[in-house]
C-alpha positions in Angstrom: 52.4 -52.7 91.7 55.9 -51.9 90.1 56.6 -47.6 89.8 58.4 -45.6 87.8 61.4 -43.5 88.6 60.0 -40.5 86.9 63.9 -39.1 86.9 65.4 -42.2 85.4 62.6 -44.0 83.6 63.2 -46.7 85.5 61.7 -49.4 88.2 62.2 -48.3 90.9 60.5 -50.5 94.0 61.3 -53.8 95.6 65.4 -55.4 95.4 67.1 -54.4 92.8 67.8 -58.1 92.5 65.4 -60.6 93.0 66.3 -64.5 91.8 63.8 -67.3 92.5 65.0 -71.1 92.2 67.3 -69.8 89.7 69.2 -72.4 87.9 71.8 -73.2 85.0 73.1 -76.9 83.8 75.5 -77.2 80.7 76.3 -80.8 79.1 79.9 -81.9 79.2 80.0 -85.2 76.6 77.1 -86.9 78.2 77.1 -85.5 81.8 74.6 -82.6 83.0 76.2 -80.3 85.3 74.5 -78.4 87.5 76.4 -74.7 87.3 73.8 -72.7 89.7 71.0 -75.3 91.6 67.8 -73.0 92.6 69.5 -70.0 94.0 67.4 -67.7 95.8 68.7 -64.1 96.6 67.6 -60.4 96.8 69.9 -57.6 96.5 68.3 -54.1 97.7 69.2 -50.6 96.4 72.8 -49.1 98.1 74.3 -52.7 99.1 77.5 -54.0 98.5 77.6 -57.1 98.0 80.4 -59.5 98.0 80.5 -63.3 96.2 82.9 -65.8 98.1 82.9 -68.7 96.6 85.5 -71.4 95.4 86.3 -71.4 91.3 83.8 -74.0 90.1 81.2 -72.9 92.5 78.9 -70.9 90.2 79.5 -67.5 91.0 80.4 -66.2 87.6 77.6 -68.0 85.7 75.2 -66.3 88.1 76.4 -62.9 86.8 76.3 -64.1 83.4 72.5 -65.1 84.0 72.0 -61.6 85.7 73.9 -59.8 83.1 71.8 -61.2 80.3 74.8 -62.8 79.2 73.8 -66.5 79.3 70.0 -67.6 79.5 68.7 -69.5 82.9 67.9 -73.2 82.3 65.1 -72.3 84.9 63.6 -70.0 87.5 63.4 -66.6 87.0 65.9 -63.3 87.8 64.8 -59.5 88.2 67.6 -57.1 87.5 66.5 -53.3 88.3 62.8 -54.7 87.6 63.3 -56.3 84.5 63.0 -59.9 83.6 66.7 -61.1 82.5 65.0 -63.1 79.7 62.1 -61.3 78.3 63.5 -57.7 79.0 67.3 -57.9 78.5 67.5 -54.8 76.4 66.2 -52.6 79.7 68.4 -54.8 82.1 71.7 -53.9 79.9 70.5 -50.5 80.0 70.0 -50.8 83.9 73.4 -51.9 84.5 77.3 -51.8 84.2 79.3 -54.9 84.4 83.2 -55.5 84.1 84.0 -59.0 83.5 87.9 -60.3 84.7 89.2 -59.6 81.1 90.2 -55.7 80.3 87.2 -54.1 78.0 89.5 -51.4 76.7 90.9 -51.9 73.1 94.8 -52.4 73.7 95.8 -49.8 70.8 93.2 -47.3 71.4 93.6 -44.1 73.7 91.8 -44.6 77.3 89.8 -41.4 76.6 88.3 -42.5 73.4 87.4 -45.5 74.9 85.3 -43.9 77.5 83.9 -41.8 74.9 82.7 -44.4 72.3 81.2 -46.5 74.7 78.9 -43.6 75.8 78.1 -43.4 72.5 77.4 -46.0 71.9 74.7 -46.2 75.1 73.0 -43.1 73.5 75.0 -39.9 74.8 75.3 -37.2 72.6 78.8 -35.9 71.9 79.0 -33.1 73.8 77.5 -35.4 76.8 80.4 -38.2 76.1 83.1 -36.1 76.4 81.9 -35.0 79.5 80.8 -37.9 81.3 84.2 -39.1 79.7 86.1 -36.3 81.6 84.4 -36.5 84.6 85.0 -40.7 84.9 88.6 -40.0 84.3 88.6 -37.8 87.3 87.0 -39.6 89.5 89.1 -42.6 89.1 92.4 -40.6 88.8 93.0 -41.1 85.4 93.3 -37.8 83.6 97.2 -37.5 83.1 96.9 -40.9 81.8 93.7 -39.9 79.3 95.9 -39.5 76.1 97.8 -42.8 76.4 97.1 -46.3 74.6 95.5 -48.7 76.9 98.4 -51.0 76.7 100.9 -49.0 77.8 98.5 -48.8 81.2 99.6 -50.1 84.4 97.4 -53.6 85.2 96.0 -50.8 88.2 94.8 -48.3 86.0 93.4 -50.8 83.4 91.1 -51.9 85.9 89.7 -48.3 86.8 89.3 -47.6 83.3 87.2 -50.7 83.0 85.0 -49.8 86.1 84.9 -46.3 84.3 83.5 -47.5 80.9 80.9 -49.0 82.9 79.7 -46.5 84.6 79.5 -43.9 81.4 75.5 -44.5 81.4 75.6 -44.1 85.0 73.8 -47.6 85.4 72.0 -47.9 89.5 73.8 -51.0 89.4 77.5 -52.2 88.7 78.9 -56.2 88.2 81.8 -56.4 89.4 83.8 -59.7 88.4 87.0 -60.4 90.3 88.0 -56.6 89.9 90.9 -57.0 91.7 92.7 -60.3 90.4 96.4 -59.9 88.9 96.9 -56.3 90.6 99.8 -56.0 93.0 98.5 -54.7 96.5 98.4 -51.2 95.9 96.8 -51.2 93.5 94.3 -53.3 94.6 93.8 -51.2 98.1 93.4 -48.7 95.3 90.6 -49.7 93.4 88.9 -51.1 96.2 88.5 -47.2 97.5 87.7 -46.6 94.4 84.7 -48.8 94.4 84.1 -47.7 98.0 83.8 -44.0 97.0 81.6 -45.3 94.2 79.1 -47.1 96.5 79.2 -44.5 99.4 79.2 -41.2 97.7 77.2 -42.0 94.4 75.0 -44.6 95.8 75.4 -47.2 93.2 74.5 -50.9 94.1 77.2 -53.1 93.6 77.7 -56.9 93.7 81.4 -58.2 93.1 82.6 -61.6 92.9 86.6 -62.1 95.0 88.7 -64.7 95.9 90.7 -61.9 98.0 88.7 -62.9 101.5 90.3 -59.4 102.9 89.0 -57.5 100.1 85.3 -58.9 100.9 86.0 -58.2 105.1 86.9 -54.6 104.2 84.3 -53.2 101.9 81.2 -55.6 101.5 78.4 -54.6 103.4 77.0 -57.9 102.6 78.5 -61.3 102.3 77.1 -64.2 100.1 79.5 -67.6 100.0 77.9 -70.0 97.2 79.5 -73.2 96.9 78.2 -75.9 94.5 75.6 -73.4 92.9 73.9 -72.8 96.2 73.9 -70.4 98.9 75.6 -71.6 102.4 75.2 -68.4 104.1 74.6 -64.7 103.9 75.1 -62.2 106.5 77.9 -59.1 107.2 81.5 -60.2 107.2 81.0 -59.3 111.0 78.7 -62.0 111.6 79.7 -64.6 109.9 83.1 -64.8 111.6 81.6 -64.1 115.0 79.0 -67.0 114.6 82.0 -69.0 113.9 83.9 -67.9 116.9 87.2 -67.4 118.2 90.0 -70.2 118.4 91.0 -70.6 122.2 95.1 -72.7 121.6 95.8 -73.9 125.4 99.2 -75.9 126.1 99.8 -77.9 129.2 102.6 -79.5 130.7 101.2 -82.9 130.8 98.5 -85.2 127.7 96.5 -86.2 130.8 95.8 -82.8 131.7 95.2 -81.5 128.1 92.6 -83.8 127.7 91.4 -82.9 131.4 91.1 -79.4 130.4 89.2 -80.4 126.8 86.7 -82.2 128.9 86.2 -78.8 130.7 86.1 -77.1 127.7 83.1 -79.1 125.8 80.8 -77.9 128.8 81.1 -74.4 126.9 77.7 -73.4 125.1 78.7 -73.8 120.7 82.5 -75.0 121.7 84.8 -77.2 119.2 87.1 -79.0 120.7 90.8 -80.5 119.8 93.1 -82.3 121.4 96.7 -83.0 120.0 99.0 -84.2 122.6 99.3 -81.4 125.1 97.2 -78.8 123.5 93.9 -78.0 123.0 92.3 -75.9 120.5 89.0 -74.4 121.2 86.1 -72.8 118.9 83.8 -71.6 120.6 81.6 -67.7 120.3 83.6 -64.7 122.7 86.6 -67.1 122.8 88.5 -63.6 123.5 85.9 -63.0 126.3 85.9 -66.4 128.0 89.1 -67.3 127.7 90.7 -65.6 131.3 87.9 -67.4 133.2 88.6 -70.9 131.4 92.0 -70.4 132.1 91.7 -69.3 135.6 89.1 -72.4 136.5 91.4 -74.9 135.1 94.1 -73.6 137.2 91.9 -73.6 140.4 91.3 -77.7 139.1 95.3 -78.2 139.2 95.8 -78.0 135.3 97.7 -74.7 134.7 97.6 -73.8 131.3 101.2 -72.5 129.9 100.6 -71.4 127.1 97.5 -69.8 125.9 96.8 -68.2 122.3 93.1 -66.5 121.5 92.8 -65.8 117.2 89.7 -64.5 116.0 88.1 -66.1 113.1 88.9 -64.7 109.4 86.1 -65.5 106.5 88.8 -68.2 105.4 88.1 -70.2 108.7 84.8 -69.6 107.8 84.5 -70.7 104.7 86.7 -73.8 105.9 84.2 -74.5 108.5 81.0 -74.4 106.1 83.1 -76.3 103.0 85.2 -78.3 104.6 87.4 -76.4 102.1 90.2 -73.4 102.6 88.9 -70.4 99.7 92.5 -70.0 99.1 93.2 -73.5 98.4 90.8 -74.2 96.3 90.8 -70.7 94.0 94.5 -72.2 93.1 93.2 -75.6 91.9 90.4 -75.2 89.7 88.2 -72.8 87.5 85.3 -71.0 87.8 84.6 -70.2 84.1 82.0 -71.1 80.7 83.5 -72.1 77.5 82.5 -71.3 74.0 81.0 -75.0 74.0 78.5 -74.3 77.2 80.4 -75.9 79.3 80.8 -75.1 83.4 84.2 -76.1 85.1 
């Protein structure tokens, strides 16, 4: 049985997301492609979710599906306890979603903006101009209120774009590569702003990145998709412990790199490489085993003399499920749907 929020008029029980063998294929010339292949995923009230994924890998056509924008091909998707097909009126109503263009008319003032938008969600006057205020506030945009959005830094473009979404105050917020083509401070920025948003208001949010720093430092949750599936989900802290730390040895001798690899495979989860006279170890609490590996190869007469311990980053993990760097392969394709239907 589904209840109502008697404050908001809204669902309110089970995940605020809910996806079951969700699915989207577009027709290039005479070749199906397979955007998003029976994706399963819940998304509870309060999380924050981050999307890692490569360009191409269907992260942005799932928010498209679970923003109403595009139609599955099959499944089904619950977005705040609506059905994204039959009940896309209450879903958009639900939700606030900034896609990786700028909302904001370039000529108009960033005030008015804010203001029509609530309008045009239902808000009385007197109610736009205040929710309008208080959004401008929150996200340090007041002395800026009066000016055209183009004469906006790329920084405070993006805050007013998380800002017109919010103006119905929505329980949930897409966030689409918020942070792509800001400079770092002002994407530190507006990642504290979508902290502050998350922690203090409550509001569940699920952001697609590329920025694998930006997913470590504020996602409660991380989801890596690759091919329109889901390789893994867990916390950023997880993930990159499950991985494990990289152990780099050097020897003075090949014979007794490859001595101390053979050593080194007895380790419970260890990876082991040998290139000449080092030897590159990934193994689970590389940083806590390491002194005793190095200490019983030296009582077996193979020293090390250099030794290195790095702790795994969600790029290395996202190499290591892939076969694929993130970084790599953000800069040579695109994740996108053109007018034509049509996936990259």
């Amino acid at each position: 049985m589904v209840d109502m929020d008697t404050t908001t008029g809204r669902k309110s029980s089970g995940p605020v997301i809910r996806t079951s063998a969700l699915t989207r294929t577009f027709t290039r010339g005479k070749q199906t492609v397979e955007a998003v292949r029976g994706l399963d995923l819940e998304v509870h009230d309060g999380e924050l979710v981050a999307l890692l994924g490569p360009n191409g890998a269907g992260k942005s056509t799932t928010l498209r599906m679970l923003t109403t924008l595009i139609a599955p091909t099959s499944g089904t998707a619950e977005v705040a306890g609506f059905d994204v097909v039959r009940d896309q009126r209450a879903v958009r109503q639900s939700i606030g979603y900034v896609g990786q263009g700028n909302a904001a008319a370039h000529q108009q003032r960033g005030r008015d903006e804010v203001v029509s938008q609530a309008r045009a969600h239902g808000l009385s006057r007197s109610e736009a101009n205040r929710q309008a205020d208080e959004l401008l506030e929150t996200f340090d945009l007041t002395e800026h209120a009066m000016r055209p959005v183009s004469t906006l830094s790329g920084g405070q473009r993006r805050r007013l774009d998380v800002a017109i979404g919010l103006v119905h105050q929505p329980r949930l917020m897409f966030l689409d590569e918020p942070s792509t083509g800001l400079d770092p401070q002002n994407r530190v920025n507006l990642q504290e702003q979508v902290r502050r948003l998350n922690r203090d208001l409550g509001t569940t949010i699920v952001l697609t990145t590329h920025y694998l720093e930006e997913a470590d430092a504020i996602a409660d949750r991380v989801i890596v998709i690759d091919h329109g599936l889901v390789i893994a989900d867990d916390t950023a802290t997880a993930l990159k412990a499950g991985l494990g730390d990289l152990v780099s040895l050097g020897f003075a001798r090949p014979q007794d790199a490859s001595a101390a690899a053979a050593r080194a495979e007895r380790l419970d989860g260890a990876s082991v490489t040998t290139t000449g006279t080092s030897v590159d170890i990934r193994v689970p609490h590389g940083r806590d085993l390491a002194p005793s590996l190095v200490t019983d190869l030296a009582s077996t007469g193979t020293p090390a003399q250099r030794i290195e311990v790095v702790s795994a980053t969600l790029d290395d993990v996202f190499l290591h499920l892939t076969g694929r760097s993130l970084r790599e392969s953000n800069q040579t394709s695109t994740d996108s749907t053109t007018d034509e239907g049509e996936a990259a």
